[in-house]
N, C-alpha and C positions, 0 to 999 in steps of 0.2 A: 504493500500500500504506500509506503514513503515512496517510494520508487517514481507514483504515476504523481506526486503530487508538482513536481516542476511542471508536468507535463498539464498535470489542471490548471496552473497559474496561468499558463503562457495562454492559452484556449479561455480563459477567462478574459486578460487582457486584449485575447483582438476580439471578442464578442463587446467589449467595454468601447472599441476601440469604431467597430461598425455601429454601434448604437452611437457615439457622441457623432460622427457625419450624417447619419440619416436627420432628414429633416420633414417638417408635413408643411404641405405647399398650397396655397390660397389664391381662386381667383376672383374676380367683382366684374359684377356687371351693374353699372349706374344709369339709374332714369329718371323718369319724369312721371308725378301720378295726372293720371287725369281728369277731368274735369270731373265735381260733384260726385266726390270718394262721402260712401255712407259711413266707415270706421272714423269712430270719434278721435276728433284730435289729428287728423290725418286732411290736409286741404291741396286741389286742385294745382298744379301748376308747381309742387313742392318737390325735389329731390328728394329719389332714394337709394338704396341701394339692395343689394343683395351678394354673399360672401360665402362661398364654398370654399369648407379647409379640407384639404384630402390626405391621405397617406399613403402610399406603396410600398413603403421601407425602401423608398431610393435617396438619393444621397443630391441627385440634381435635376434642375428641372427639362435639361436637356435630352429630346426624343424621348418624353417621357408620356405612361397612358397610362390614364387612373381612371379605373370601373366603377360601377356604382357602390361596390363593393369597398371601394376603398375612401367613403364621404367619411367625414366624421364632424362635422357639424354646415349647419347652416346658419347664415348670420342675416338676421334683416333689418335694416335702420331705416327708419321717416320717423315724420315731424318736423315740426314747424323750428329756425333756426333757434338754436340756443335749447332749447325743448325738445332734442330728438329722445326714440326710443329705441333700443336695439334688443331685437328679440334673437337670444340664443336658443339653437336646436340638435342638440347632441344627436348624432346619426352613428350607426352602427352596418349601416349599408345592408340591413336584413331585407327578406321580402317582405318579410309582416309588417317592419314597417314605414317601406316606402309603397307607396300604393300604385304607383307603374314608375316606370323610366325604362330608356335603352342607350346604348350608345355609349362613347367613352370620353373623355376629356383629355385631349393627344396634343402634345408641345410638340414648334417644329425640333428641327436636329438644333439649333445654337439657343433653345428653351427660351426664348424671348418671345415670343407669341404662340397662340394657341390656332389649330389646327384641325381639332374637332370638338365638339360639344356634346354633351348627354342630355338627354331631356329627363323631367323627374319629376313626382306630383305626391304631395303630402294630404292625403286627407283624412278627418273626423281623428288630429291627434288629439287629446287632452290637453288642456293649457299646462298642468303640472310639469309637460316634457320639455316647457321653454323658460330661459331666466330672461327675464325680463327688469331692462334697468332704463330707465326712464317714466316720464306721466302717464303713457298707456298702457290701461289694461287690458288683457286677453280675456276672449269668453271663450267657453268651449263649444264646440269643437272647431278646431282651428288648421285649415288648407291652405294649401298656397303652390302656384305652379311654376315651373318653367321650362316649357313649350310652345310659346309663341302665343295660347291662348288671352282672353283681353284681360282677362282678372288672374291679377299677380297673389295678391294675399286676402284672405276672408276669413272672418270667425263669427260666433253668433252675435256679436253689436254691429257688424259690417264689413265691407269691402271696398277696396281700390283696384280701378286698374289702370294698368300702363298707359302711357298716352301714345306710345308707339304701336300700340297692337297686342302690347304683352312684352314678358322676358325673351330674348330670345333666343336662341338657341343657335345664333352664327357665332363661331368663333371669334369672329374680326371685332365682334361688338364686347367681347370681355376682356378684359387683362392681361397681360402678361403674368404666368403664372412667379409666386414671390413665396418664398422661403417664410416660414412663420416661428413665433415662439411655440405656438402650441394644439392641441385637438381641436380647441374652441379659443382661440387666443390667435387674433390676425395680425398680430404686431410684427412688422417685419425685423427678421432676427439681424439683418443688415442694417438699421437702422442707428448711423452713430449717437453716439452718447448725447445727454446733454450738458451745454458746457463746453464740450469737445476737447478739455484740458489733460486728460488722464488718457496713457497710451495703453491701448491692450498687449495683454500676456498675452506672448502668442503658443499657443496651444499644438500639443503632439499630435500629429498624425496616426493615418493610420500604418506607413510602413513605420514609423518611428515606436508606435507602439509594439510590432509584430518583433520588432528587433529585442527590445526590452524583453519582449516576453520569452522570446527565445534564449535570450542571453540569461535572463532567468532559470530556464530551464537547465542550463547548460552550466550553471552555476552549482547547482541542485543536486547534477549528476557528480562533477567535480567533489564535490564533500562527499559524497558516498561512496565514491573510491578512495578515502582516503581514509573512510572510518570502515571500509572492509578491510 
């Protein structure tokens, strides 16, 4: 059993080492609501948005394609300036609980724009499955599309739709996909400090780790030749 334990370090550190590269990547698509939205608190002619974070376990966003499998939240903001609400929606990319989609969300090769789009339709969740931080409140049950159809977000005090037609579902019209802090956290993780006074530690790699680890192991083996 000592024997294999270099060997578990080293295997420990580059599993340590593919985890601190992977990242979960976030795109938006921003509109416009339109005219004579019945959800309170929600007016005509108002910006909003909408914010898909996904995962793969990839590391960039270049020639990259994320299934519906791979959502893990939804993010939806409006409101009126200064008063917005953002309604967060933890996704797990099950069947049960997206109520249709197909398709994939595909970066070109240099991950600077996107290339394909998923379509995806939320309905009768429970308001429970969403945090919500701002003045508006959620009623249950609570839908919302993005397929091109006119109505983007609805729950039981009302609905808005898009003044374009709906979300849409062309790649050209959403984001460049962007590296994020977290599952439900869109804060881009390239975002320098504030301040901008304090230089970052620059962080080991992943051959840098694999070397460590190995040299670990090799460490390992050295003592126990030496205590046989």
């Amino acid at each position: 059993m000592p024997v294999l334990a270099p060997a578990f370090l080293a295997a420990a550190l580059l599993a340590a080492a593919s985890a601190a590269q992977a990242a979960p990547f976030a795109i938006t698509y921003s509109g416009t609501v339109a005219a004579n939205p019945s959800l309170p608190g929600v007016q005509g002619g108002e910006a909003y948005s909408v914010t898909f974070v996904m995962d793969s376990g990839g590391t960039t966003a270049a020639g990259s394609r994320w299934l519906l499998s791979d959502l893990r939240c939804a993010i939806w903001r409006f409101g009126a300036a200064g008063q917005r609400t953002a309604l967060t929606h933890p996704l797990t990319g099950s069947a049960t609980q997206i109520s249709y989609g197909s398709g994939a969300a595909e970066a070109n090769a240099a991950g600077t724009a996107l290339t394909g789009m998923f379509d995806i339709g939320i309905y009768a969740a429970p308001a429970t499955d969403y945090t919500v931080s701002g003045p508006i409140d959620l009623g249950a049950p609570v839908s919302w599309n993005v397929n091109g159809s006119a109505t983007a977000f609805a729950d039981a005090l009302g609905s808005f739709d898009d003044a374009g037609g709906g979300v849409p579902i062309d790649p050209q019209r959403w984001s460049r996909p962007v590296a994020v802090a977290g599952a439900c956290d869109d804060t881009p993780v390239s975002a320098p400090p504030p301040g901008g006074g304090a230089q970052p530690v620059p962080a080991l790699g992943l051959p840098a780790l694999a070397l460590l680890g190995l040299g670990a192991a090799g460490l390992g083996m050295r003592k126990l030749r030496r205590h046989s």
